[in-house]
FIVEXBA-34700 format. One record per residue (C-alpha): x, y, z. Coordinates in steps of 0.05 Angstrom, whole numbers, plus 5000, padded with zeros to 4 digits. Layout:
! FIVEXBA-34700
XYZ;...
! end
This chain:
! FIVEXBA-34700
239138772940;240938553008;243439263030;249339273080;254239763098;252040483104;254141123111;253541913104;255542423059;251243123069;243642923053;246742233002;246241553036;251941113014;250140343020;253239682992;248839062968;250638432978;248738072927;247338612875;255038732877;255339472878;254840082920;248940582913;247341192934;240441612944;238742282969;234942233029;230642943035;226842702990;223742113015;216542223005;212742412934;210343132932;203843372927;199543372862;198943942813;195244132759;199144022693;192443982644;186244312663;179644342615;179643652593;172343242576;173442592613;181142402597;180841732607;188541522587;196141802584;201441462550;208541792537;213741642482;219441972499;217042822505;210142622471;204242552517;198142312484;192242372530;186742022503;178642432526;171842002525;168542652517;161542732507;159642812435;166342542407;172542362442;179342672427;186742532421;191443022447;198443082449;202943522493;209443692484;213543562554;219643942530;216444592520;216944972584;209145092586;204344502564;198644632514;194844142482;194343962401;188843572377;190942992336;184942522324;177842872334;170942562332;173441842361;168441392400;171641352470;178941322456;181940822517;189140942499;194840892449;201140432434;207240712384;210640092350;216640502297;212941052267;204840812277;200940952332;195340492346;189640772373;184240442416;176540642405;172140242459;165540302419;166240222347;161240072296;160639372326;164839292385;170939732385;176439832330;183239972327;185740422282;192840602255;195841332257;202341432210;206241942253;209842182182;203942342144;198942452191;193641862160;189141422208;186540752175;182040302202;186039652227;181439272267;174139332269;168538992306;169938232337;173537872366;174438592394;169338802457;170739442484;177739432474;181239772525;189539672529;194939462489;201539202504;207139012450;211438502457;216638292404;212138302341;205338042376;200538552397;196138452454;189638692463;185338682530;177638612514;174038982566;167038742548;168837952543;174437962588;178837652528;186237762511;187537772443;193737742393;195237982328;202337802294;205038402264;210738132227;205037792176;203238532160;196738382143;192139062128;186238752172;187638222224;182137702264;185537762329;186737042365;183936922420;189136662475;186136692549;179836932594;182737492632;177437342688;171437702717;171638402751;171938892699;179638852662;182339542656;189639542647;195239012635;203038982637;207738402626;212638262684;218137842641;214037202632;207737372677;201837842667;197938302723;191038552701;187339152742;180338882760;175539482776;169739152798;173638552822;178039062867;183538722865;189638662809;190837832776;196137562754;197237002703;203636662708;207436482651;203436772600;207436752545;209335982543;205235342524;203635132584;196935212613;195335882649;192436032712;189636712733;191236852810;187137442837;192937672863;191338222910;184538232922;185138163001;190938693004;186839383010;186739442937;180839832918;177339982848;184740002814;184940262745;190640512704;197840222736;204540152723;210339792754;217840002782;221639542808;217139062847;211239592859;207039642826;202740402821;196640462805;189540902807;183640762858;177941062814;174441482870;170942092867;174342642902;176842692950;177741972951;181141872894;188441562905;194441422880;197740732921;203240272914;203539472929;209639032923;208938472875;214038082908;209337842970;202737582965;201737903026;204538503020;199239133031;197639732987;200340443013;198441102990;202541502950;197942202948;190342302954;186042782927;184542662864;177742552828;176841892789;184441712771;184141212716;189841252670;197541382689;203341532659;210441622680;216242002662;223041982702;220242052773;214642432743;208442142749;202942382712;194942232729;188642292691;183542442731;176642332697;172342582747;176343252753;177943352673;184443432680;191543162684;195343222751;203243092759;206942842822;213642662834;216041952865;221741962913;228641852879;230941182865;238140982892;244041162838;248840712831;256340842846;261840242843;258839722787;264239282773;270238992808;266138682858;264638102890;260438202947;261038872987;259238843050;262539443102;264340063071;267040703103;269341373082;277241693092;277642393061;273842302988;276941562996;272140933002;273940383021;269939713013;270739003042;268738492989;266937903035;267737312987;272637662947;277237612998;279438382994;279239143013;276739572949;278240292938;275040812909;278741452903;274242092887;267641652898;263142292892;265542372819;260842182768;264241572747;268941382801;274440762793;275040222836;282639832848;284439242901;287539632958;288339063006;287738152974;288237553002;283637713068;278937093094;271837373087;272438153104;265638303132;266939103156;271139683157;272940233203;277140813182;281041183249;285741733247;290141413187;288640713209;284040223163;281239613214;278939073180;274638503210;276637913178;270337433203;274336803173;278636803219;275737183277;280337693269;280438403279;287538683229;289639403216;293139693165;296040443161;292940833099;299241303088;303140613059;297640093049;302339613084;300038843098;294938873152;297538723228;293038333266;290738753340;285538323366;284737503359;278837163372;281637033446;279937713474;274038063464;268238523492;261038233511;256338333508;256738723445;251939113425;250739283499;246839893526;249539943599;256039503618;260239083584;266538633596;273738423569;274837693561;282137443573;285237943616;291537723652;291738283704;289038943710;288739363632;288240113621;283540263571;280940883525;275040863487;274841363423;268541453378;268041333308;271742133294;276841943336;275542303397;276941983461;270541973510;272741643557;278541223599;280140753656;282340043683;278939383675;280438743706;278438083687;269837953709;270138753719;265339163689;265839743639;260040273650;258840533584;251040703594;252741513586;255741443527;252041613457;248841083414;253940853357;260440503346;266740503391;274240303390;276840133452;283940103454;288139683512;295039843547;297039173522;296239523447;289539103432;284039493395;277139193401;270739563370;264139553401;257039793393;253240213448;245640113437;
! end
């Protein structure tokens, strides 16, 4: 959120943000998802995955009588165990406590939902025939359970606090035309996957009284023939049901309207339903009869929660960190920061917007943008920062690739310029209007310091 300051430690990326107040890290090797596997081969048309905590259930169309497995993701090598047998294509499950509700698209009339007790292993018949039409997904939310009608392109609810044995579903909204496939809530909104309509709506503010309209959200955005989704963050995943080798999995921010769909891996053969676990993702591929697994990149960890305000700069001393908290007015410290949960004090208060940090030798500099300021303080006693450089002298331009220039200067200055480990790279003397060629030097911060004892950083582009 807003990310600012940065920096290395071996393959983790430090970086503050702004305005989520905290400092995050992520390792950066792995910044791309890995290839597909196999994970369960031999299947008859699986059609959906859904995961409650180490249970996979992996509902199979089949032909003859669809399935329900489940697999056991703790176990070092998967296997299947049949749980429901002779179902008329099972679309997908939803555990509420101890019952897992089980969707059947073709029923006696329409589709039914039945009820599995987890404890004693009994399936009863919940809801048969309409409202339902090809039922296809559930989602739960508080005690109302919502059902997506495939075949009328309904939503339904059922109230399961009245614990009624069989329900009528009410019927709340139209999803729209295109084929519904999946649904997921987004705090108060809704996104449907429209097969036919290639593209993935949205209904906004779906769960209050107002009136709600469906926006086809990305239909203009490369979305193709999505399927089974889900959502991290503001991207959403989901399946483009293609035969192989067409079949992808892709990824869209929900944030923008205009944002464009990327793939994630390619490959498969008719990805329709998806699952995730962790950074696991796993994918059942119709076409192919089988589940495939693929990892996502991971997601930044967060370091410093608490304590502050607004980081902004942060830079590294030793196993030290040290972070300037812009509206907080202060330098933060974090002593041991690669320690699992690290502790964050005030080192330095009372500063007037500190928008970076630069640690040298055992010197902290501190650029105080409230004042125009740059101060220094000496790490070994924390003292009260000493201001080396006022808004009256300076270097422009800055970030400059080739020359730049000293404001202010009385008479002729010796300079030395030092890189961010401290290393000198180069030296010399600058009058005022003269220039400073700095086009051989390496791309990156510099600190040059002044006979006069003035220490002004710059950065060669």
């Amino acid at each position: 959120n807003i990310p600012e300051g940065l920096f290395f430690n071996g393959n983790d990326l430090y970086f503050s943000q702004r305005e989520g107040k905290k400092i995050s890290k992520i390792d950066v090797t792995n910044s791309t998802a890995s290839a597909p596997t196999d994970f369960i081969t031999g299947l008859n048309q699986p059609s959906a995955i859904d995961i409650y905590g180490n249970d996979m259930y992996i509902s199979e169309i089949g032909i003859g009588g669809g399935k329900l497995y489940k697999v056991d993701l703790s176990a070092p090598t998967p296997s299947l165990t049949t749980v429901l047998s002779n179902l008329s294509r099972p679309n997908g499950t939803l555990l509420s406590n101890n019952t897992l509700y089980v969707i059947e698209s073709v029923g006696n009339d329409a589709g039914k939902i039945s009820k599995l007790n987890l404890s004693t292993n009994v399936l009863t018949e919940y809801i048969n025939g309409l409202p339902l039409d090809w039922p296809i997904d559930l989602q739960l939310d508080g005690n109302n359970l919502y059902i997506l009608n495939n075949g009328s392109q309904k939503i339904l609810k059922v109230d399961l606090s009245l614990n009624e044995a069989n329900p009528t579903p009410t019927e709340l909204y139209d999803s729209g035309s295109g084929h519904s496939i999946r649904f997921f809530f987004n705090n108060n909104d809704l996104y449907i996957s429209k097969l036919h309509f290639k593209g993935i709506s949205k209904i906004a503010n779906f769960k209050s009284t107002a009136a709600n309209v469906i926006t086809e959200f990305h239909s203009n955005s490369g979305v193709m023939l999505p399927a089974g989704m889900f959502q991290m963050g503001n991207d959403i995943y989901y399946a483009e049901y293609t035969k192989a080798p067409g079949g992808k999995v892709l990824k869209i921010n929900v944030s923008s309207s205009t944002s464009k769909a990327n793939p994630i891996v390619s490959g498969l053969d008719q990805p329709f339903g998806m699952a995730m676990k962790g950074n696991d993702v796993y994918v059942a591929e119709l076409g192919g009869g089988k589940i495939s697994k693929f990892t996502l990149p991971p997601t930044p960890t967060d370091i410093v929660t608490t304590g502050l305000t607004s980081p902004t700069g942060i830079d590294v001393s030793g196993s030290t960190l040290y972070i300037s908290d812009y509206n907080g007015g202060k330098i933060s410290r974090v002593i041991n920061y690669t320690q699992n949960t690290p502790n964050v004090t005030d080192a330095i208060t009372g500063l007037n917007k500190p928008n970076a940090t630069m640690v040298l030798n055992n010197d902290l500099y501190i650029a105080e943008s409230g004042t125009g300021k740059i101060l220094k303080v000496n790490l070994s006693t924390l003292s009260s920062p000493v201001e080396v450089l006022n808004k009256e002298q300076g270097i422009y331009p800055n970030p400059s690739g080739d020359f730049i220039s000293i404001s202010n200067l009385s008479n002729s200055t010796d300079y030395t310029i030092y890189n961010v480990q401290g290393k000198e790279v180069k030296r010399g003397s600058v009058s005022e209007g003269e220039k400073v060629n700095i086009s051989k030097l390496s791309k990156g911060v510099y600190l040059m310091k002044l006979s006069n004892g003035n220490k002004i950083k710059f950065i060669k582009e």
